[in-house]
LUMLUMVEX-386028 format. One record per residue: residue in three letters; x, y, z negated of N, C-alpha, C in turn. Coordinates in steps of 0.001 Angstrom, whole numbers, plus 524288, in hexadecimal, padded with zeros to 5 digits. Layout:
<pts>
ALAXYZXYZXYZ;...
</pts>
This chain:
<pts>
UNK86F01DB607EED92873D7DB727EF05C877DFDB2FFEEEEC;UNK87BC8DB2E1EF15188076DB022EEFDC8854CDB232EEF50;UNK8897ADB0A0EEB7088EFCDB333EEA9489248DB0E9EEDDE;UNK8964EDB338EEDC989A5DDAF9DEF12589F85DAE14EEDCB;UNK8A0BCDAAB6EF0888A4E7DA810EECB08A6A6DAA76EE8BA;UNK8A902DAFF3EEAE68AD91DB3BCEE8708A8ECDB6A3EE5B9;UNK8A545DB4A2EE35C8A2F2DB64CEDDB48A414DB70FED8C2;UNK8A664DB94EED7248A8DADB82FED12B8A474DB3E1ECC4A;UNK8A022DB56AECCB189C6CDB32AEC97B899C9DAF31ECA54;UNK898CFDAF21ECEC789507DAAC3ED2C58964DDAA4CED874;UNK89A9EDA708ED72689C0FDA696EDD8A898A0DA22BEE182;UNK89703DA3F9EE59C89444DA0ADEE85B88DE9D9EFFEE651;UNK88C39DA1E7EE38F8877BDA0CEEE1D58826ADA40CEE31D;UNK87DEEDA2E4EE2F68791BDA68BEE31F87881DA8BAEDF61;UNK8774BDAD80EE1A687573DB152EDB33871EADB45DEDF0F;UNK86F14DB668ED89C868D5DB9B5EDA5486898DBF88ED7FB;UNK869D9DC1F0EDB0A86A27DC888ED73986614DC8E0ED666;UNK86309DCDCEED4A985DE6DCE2EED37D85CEFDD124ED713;UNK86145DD674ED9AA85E7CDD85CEDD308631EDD9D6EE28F;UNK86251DDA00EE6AA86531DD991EEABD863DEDDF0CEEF79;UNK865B3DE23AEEF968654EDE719EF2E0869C6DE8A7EF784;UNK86747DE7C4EFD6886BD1DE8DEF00F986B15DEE3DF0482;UNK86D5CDF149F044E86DBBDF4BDF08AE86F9DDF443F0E2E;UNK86D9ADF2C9F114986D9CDF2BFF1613870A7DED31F1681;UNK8766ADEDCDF18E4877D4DE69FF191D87F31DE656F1730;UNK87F89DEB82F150888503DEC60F118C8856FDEC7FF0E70;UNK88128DEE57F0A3387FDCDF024F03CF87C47DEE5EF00FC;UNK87BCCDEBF8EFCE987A64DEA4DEFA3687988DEB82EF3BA;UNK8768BDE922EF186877ACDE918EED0187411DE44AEE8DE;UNK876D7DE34FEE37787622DDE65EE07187471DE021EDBDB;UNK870BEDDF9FEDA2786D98DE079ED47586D5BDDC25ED24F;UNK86F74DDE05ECC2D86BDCDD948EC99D86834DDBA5EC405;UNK86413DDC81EC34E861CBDDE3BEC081860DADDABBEBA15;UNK86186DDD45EB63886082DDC15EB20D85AD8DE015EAF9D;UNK8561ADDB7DEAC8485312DDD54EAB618525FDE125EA761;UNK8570ADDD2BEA31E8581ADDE37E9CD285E9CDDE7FE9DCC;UNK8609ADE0A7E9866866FEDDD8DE988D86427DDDB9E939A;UNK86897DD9AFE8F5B8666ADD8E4E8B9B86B0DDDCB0E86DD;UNK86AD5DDCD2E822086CF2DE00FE7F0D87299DDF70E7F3A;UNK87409DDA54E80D9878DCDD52AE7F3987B4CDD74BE836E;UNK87ED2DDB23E8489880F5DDD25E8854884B9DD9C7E8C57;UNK88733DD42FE886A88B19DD1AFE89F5887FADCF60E8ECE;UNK881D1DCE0BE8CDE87EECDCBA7E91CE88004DCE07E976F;UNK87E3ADD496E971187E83DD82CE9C5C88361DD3CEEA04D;UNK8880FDD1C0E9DED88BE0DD035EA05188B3FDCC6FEA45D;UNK8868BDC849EA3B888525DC4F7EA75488153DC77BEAAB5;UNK87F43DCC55EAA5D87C62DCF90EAED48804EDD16AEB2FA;UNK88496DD3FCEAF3A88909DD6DFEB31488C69DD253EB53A;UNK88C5EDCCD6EB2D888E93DC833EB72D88CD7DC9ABEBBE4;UNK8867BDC994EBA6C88599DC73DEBF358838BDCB05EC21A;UNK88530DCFE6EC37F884D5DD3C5EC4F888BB7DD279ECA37;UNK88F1CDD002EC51489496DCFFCEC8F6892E0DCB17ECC66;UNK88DC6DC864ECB5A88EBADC3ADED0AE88D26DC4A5ED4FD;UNK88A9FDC9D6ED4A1887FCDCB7BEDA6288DD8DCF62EDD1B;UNK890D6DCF71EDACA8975EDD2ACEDC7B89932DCF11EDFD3;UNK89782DCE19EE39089A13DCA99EE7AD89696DCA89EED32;UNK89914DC87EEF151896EDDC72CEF65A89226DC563EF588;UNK88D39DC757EF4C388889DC3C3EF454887F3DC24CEF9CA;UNK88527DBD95EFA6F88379DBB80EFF7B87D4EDBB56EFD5C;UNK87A13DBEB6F0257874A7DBF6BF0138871A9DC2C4F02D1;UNK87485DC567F06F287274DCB1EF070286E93DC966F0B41;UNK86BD5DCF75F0D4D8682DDCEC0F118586B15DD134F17EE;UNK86E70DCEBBF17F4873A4DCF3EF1C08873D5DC8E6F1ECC;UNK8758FDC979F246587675DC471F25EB879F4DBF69F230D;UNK87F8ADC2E2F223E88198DBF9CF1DFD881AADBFBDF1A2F;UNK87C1ADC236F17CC87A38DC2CBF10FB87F68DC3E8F0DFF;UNK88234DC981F10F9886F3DCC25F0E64884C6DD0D3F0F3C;UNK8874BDD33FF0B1388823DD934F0D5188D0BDDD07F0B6B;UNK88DF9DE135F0D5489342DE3A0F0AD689542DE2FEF0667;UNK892B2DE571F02178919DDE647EFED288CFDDE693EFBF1;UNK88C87DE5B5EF6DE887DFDE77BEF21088AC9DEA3EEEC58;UNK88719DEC3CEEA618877EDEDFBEE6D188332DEA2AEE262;UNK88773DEBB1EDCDD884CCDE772ED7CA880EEDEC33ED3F1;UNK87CC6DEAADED3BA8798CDECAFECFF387796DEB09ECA54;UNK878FCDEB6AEC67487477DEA7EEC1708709EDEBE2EC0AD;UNK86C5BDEB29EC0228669DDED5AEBFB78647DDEC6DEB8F0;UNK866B8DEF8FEB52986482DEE61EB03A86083DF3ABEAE39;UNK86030DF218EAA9485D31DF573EA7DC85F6ADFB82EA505;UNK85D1CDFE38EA7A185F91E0429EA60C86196E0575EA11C;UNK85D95E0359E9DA085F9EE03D5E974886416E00E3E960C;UNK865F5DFCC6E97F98696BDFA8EE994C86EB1DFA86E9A63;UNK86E3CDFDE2E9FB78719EDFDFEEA59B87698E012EEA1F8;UNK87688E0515E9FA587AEBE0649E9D5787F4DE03CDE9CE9;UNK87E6FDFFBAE97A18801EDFC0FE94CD88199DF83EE9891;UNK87F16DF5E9E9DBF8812FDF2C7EA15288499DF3C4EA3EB;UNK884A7DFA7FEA66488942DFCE9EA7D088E71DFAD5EA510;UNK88D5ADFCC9E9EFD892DEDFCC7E9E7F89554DF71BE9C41;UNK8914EDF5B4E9BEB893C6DEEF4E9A1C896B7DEE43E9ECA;UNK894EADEE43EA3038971DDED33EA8F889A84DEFEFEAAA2;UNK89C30DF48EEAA508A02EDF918EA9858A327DF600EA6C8;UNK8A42ADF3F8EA1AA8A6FDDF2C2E9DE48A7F2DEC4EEA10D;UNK8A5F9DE928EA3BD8A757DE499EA4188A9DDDE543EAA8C;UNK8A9A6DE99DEABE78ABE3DEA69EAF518B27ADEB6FEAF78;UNK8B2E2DEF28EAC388B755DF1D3EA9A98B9F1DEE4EEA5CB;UNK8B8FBDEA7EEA47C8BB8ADE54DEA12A8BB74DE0CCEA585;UNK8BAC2DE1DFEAA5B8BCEADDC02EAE668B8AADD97AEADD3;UNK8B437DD9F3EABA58B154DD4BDEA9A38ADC1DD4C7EAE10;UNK8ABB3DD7A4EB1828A99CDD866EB65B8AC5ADDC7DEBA39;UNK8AC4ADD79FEBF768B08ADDB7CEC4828AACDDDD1CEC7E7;UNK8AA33DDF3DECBC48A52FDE0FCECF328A944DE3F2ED2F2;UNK8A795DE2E1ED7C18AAFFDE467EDBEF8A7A2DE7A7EDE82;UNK8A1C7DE7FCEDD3189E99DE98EEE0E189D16DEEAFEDBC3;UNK899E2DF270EDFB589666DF548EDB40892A9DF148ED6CB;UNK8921FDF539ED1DD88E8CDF426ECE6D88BF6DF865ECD3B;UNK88850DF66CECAF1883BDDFCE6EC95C88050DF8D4EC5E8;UNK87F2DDFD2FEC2B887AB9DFA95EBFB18764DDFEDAEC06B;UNK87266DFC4EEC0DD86E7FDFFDBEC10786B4CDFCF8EBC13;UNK86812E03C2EBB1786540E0242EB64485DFEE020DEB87D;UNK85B62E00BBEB4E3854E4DFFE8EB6628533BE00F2EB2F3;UNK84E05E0321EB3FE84A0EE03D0EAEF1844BAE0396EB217;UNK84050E0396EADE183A33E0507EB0298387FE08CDEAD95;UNK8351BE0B29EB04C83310E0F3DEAF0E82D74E0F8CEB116;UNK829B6E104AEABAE823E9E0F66EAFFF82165E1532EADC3;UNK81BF2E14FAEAF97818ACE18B3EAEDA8160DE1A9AEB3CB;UNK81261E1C97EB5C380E62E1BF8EBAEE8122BE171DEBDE4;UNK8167EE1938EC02881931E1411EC17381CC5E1228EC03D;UNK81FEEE0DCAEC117822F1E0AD4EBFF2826EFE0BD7EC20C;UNK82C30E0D10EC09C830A6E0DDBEC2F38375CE0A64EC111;UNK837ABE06F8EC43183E30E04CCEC24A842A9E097DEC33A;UNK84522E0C39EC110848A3E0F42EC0E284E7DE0C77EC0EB;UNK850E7E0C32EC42D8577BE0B0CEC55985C07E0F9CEC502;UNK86090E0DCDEC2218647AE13F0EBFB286890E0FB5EC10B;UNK86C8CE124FEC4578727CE1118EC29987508E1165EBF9F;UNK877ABE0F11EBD12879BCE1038EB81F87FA6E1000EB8D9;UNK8814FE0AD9EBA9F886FCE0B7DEBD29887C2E08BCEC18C;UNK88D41E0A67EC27D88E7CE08EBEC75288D3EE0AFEECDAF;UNK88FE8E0905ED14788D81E0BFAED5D688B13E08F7EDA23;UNK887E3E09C4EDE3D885DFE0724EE1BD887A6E08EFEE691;UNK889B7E04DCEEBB7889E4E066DEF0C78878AE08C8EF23B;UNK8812FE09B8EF17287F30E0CC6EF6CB87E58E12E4EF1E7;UNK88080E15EEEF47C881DBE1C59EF22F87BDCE1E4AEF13B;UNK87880E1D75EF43B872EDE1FF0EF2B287076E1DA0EED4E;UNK86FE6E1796EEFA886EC4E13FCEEBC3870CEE157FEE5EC;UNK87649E17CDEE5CC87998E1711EE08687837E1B7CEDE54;UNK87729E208BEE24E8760DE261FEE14D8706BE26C6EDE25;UNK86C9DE21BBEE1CE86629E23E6EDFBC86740E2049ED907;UNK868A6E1BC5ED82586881E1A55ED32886CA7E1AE1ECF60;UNK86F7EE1FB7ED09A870EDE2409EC9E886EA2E2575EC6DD;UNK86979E2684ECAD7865DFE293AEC89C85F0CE24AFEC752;UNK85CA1E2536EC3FC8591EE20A6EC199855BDE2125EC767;UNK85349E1CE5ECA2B84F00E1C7EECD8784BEEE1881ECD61;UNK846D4E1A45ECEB084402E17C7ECDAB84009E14D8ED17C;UNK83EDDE11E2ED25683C06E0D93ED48D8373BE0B78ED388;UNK833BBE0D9AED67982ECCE0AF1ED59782DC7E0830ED45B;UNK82A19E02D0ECFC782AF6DFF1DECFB7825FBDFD3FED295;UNK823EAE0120ED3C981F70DFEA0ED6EE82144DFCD4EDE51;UNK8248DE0035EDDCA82867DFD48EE4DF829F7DF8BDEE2B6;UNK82B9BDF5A6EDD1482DC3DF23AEDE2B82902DEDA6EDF1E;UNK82437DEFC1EDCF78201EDEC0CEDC1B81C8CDEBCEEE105;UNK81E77DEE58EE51481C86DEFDAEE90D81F72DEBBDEEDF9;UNK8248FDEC6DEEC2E82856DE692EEE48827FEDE1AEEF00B;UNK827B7DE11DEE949828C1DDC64EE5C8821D1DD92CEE4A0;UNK81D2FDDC05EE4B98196FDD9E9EE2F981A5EDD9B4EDCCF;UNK816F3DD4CEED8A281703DD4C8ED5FF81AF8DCFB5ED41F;UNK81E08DD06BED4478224CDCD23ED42082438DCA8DECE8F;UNK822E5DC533ECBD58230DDC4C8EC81082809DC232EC588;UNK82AC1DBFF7EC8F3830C1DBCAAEC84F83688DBFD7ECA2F;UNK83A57DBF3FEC81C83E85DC072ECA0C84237DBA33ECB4E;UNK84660DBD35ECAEE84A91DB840ECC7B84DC4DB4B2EC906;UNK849DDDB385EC460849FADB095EBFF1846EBDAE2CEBEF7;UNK8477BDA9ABEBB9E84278DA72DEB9E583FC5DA93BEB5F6;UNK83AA8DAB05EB5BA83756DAD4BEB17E83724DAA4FEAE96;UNK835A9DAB00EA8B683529DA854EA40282EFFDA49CEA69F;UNK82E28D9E04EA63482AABD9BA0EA7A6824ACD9EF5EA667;UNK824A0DA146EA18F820D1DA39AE9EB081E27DA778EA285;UNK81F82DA9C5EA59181FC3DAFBDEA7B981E10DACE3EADD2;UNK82186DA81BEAFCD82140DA620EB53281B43DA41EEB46D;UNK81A5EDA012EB04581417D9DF9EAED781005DA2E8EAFDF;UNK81039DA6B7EACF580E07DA90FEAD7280D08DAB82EB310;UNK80F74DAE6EEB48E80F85DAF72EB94A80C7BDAB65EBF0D;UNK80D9EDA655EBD6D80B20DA1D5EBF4E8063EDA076EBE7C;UNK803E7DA21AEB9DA8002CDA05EEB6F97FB3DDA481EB7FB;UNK7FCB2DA9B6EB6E67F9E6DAD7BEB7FC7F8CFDB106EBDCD;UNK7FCDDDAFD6EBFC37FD5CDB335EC57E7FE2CDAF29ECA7F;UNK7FED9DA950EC9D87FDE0DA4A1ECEBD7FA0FDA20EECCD7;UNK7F964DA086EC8047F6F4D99B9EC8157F03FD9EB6EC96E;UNK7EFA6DA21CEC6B37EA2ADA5DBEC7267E809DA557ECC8D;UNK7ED32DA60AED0FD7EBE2DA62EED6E47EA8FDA0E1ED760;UNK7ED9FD9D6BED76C7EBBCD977FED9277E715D9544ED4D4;UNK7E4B4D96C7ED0937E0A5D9509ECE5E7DAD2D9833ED19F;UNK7DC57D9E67ED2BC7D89BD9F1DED5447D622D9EE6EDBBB;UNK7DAA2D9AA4EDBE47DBB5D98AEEE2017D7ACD92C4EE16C;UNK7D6E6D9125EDD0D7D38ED8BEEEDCB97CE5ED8E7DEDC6B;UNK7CABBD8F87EDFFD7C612D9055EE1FE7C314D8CA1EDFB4;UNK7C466D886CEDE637C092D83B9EDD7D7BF8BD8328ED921;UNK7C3CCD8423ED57B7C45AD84F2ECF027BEDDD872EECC1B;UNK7BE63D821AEC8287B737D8527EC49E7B8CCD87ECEC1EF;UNK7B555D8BC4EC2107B6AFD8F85EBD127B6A9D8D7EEB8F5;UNK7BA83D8ECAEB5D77BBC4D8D29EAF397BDFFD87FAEB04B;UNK7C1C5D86FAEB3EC7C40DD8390EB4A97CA59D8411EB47B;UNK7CC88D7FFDEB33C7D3BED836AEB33C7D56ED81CBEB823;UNK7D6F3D8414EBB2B7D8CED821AEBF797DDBAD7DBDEBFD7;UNK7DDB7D7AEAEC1467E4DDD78B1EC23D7E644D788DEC702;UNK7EA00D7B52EC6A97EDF3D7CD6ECB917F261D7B43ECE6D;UNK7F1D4D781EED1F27F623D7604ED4147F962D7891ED5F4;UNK7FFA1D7934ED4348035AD7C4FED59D806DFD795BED6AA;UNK80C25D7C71ED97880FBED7B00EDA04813D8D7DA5ED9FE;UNK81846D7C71ED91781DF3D7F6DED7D581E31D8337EDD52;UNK81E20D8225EE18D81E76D8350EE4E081B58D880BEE589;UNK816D2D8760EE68081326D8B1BEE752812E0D8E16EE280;UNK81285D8F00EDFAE81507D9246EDA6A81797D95D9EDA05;UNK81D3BD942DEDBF481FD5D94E2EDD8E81F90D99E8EE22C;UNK81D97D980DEE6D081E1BD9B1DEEB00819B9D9FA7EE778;UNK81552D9E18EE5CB811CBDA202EE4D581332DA5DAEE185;UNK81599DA58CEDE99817D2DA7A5ED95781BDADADE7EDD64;UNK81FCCDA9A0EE06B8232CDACC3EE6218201CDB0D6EE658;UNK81C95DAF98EE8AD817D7DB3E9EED43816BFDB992EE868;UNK8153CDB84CEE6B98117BDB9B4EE347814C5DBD7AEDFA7;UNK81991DBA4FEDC7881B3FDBC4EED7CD81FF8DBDA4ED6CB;UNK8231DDBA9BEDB8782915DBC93EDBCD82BBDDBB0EEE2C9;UNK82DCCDB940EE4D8830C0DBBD6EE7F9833B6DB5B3EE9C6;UNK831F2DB6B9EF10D83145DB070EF40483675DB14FEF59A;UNK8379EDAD0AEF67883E12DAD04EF9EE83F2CDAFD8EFFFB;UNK84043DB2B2F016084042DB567F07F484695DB4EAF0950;UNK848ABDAFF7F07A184D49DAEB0F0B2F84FF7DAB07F0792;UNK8561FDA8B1F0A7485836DA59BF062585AC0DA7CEF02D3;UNK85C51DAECCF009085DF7DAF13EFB5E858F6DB242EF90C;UNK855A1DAF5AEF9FE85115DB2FCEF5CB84F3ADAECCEF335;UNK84F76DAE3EEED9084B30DACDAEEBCD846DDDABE1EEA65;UNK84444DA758EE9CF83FC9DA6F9EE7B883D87DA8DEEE258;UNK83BA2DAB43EE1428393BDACFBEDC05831F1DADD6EDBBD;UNK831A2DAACEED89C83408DA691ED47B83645DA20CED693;UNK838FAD9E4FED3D0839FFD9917ED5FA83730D94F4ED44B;UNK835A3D923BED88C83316D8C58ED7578344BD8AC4ED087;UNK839B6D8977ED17B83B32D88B2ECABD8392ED8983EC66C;UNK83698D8F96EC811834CAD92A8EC22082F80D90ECEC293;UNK82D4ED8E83EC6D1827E4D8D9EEC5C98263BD8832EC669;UNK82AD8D8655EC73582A0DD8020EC4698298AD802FEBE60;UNK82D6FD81ACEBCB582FB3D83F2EB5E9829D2D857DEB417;UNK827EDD8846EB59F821EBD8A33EB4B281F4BD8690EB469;UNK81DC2D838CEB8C581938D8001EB8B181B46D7B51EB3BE;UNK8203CD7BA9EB61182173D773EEB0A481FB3D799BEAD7F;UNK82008D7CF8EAA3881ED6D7E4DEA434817F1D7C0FEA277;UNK815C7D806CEA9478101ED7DE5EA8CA80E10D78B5EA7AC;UNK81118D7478EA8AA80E63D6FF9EA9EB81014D6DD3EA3DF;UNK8165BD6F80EA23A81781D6CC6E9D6D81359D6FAAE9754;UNK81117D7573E99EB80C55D75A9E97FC806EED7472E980B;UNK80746D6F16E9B388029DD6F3EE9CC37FE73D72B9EA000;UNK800C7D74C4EA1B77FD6ED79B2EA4817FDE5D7865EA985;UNK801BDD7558EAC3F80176D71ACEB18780300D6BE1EB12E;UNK8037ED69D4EB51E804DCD64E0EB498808C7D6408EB9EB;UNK80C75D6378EB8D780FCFD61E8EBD3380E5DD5D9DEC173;UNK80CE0D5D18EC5A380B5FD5A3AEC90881102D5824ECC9D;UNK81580D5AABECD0C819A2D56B4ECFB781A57D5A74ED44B;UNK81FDFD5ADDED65E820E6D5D62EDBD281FA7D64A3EDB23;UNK81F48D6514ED7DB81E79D6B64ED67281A36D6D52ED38A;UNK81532D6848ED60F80F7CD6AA9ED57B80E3DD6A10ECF5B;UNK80AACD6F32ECF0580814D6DFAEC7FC80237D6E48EC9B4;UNK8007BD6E2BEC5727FA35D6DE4EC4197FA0CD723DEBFCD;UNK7F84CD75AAEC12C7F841D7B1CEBC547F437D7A8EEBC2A;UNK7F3FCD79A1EB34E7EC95D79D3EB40D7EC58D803CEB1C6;UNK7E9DAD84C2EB3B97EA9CD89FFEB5857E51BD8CA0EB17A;UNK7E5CFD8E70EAE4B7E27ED9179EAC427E40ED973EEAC7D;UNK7DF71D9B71EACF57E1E8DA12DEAAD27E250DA283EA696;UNK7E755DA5C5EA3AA7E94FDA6D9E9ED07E763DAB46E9D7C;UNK7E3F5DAAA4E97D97E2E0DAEBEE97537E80BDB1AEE926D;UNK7E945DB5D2E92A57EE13DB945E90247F210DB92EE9180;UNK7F62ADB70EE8E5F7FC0EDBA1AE92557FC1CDB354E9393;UNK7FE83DB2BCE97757FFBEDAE67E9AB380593DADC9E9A36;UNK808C7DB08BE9A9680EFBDB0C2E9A5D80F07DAF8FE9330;UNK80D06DB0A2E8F3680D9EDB02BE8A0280C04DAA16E8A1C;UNK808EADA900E8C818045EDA380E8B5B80A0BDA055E8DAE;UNK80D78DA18BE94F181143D9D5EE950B814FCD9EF9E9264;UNK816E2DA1BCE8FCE81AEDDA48AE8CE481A49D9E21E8921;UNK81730D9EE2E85F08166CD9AACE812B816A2D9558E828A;UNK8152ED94F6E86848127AD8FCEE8A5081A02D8CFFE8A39;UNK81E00D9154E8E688223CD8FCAE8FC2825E6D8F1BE896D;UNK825A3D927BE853E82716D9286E80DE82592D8CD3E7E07;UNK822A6D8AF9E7E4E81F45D8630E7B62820EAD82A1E7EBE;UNK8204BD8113E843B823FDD7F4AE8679829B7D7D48E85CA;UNK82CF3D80CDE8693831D2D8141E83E583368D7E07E7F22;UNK82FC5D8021E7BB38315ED7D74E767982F2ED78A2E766B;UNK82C54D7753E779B829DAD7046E785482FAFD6F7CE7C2F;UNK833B4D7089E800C83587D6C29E823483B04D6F8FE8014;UNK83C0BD7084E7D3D84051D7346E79538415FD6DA7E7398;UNK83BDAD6ED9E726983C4AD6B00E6E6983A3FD63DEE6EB1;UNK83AF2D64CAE72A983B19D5FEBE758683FB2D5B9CE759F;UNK84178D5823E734784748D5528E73E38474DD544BE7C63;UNK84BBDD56ABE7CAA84D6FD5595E82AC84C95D5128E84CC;UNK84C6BD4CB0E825C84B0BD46E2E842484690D44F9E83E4;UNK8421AD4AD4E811C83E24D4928E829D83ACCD4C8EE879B;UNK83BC3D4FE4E88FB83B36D52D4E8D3A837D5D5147E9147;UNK8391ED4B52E91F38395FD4A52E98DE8324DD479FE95AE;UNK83028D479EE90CC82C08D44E0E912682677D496AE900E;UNK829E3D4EDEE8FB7823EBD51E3E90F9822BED52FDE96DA;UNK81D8ED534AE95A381A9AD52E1E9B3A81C6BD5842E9F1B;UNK81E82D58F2EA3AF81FE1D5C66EA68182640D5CD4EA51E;UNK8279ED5B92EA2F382DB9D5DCBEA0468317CD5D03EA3D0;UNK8361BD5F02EA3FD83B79D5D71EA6BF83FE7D5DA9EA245;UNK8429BD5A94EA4A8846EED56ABEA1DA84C20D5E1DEA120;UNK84E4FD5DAAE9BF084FE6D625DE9E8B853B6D61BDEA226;UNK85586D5D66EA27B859CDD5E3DEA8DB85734D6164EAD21;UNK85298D5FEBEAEA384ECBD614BEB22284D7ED6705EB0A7;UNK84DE4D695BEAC7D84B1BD7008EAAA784F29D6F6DEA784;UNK852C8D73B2EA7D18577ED739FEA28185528D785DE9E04;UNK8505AD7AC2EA0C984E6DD7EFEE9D5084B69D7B63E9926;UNK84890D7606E9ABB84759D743CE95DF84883D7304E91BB;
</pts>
């Protein structure tokens, strides 16, 4: 979506809630969900920022002029939690330190399993425009989590970059498997090497594991980016070889045990070889970027 000028926080900029809900083509509403909050309460404060940047005219909706009347602001934290977020926000409300012109509510979450799986949602404070909506979550409800998996597929990315460790894996065990057993020609007891590319990776990873673009404010997830970042790691492990223009050469074996522990160590060992590296020497290991070029190096 986008803010408009008269943003207090982010004027004129793109921003990405986590979750976006419209009723018909007047009402709306803006989530932003937290997984964890952490103990450090002062932190909660940059959640409830940015809770006030969605308090404005968003431009984005599914309306001709991607407006609509109104929305309402949601928090989505964690029930054990949600208390304590209340009233920090109560309290930074009541000291000037946050204005909100629109509704707020926090809603709380939990899981709950056993034969099945259920996400449970509770209001905790605040109120919501639509009167049913505000009426059914006073009270705890619960949600299949098998409708969401019914949706969504098996959906392995959100709208962040995963730790490289977790993206490898995912790459390693659930794509490169498809395109190795796509080489028909391959001798047995042979390692395959696999010609890839950022691109196709990329899109495949889309299909498969997270969620293709269906207009111009949707994102791509995953992004090209994160799976360049990937293959790089591979190749500066030797495990591909960079060929130029995107393409690698993955030489592709199957892992036997945990695969996410094996790149866990892989990206860790990594790290510290170009950590303890003098910066001026950088540009002479094989695969490397200068850190102007990667500021994470």
């Amino acid at each position: 979506m986008a803010t408009s000028s008269d943003n207090r926080i982010s004027p004129s900029k793109a921003v990405t809630p986590d979750c976006l809900v419209q009723f018909g083509k007047l009402q709306g509403l803006v989530a932003e969900a937290k997984l964890g909050l952490p103990r450090n309460e002062e932190i909660w404060d940059g959640d409830i920022e940015q809770l006030a940047k969605y308090d404005d005219d968003l431009i984005g909706w599914w309306t001709e002029n991607e407006k609509i009347t109104a929305h309402d602001l949601v928090a989505l934290v964690p029930l054990a939690r949600a208390i304590k977020f209340c009233d920090r926000l109560r309290r930074g409300v009541s000291e000037g330190k946050w204005v909100f012109q629109r509704n707020v509510a926090v809603v709380g979450f939990f899981k709950t399993s056993g034969v099945k799986d259920f996400l449970s949602l509770k209001k905790e404070s605040g109120t919501l425009s639509l009167a049913e909506l505000d009426r059914r979550l006073r009270e705890s409800r619960q949600i299949e989590i098998a409708l969401l998996v019914t949706k969504y597929n098996d959906r392995k990315f959100v709208d962040h970059m995963p730790p490289t460790p977790y993206l490898l894996q995912i790459m390693w065990d659930h794509l490169f498997t498809r395109y190795a057993g796509d080489q028909s020609n391959e001798e047995v007891g042979t390692t395959p090497s696999l010609e890839v590319t950022v691109e196709q990776v990329t899109k495949d990873l889309q299909e498969y594991f997270g969620f293709k673009s269906n207009g111009a404010r949707s994102p791509e997830i995953p992004q090209a980016s994160w799976v360049r970042k990937a293959l790089d790691a591979l190749a500066s492990a030797r495990l591909a070889t960079k060929l130029g223009d995107g393409k690698f050469t993955v030489t592709y074996k199957r892992t036997r045990g945990d695969t996410l522990r094996k790149f866990g160590k892989l990206c860790f060992e990594l790290e510290q070889k170009m950590t303890s590296i003098p910066s001026g020497q950088l540009s002479l290991l094989p695969n490397s970027k200068s850190p102007e070029a990667n500021p994470e190096s």
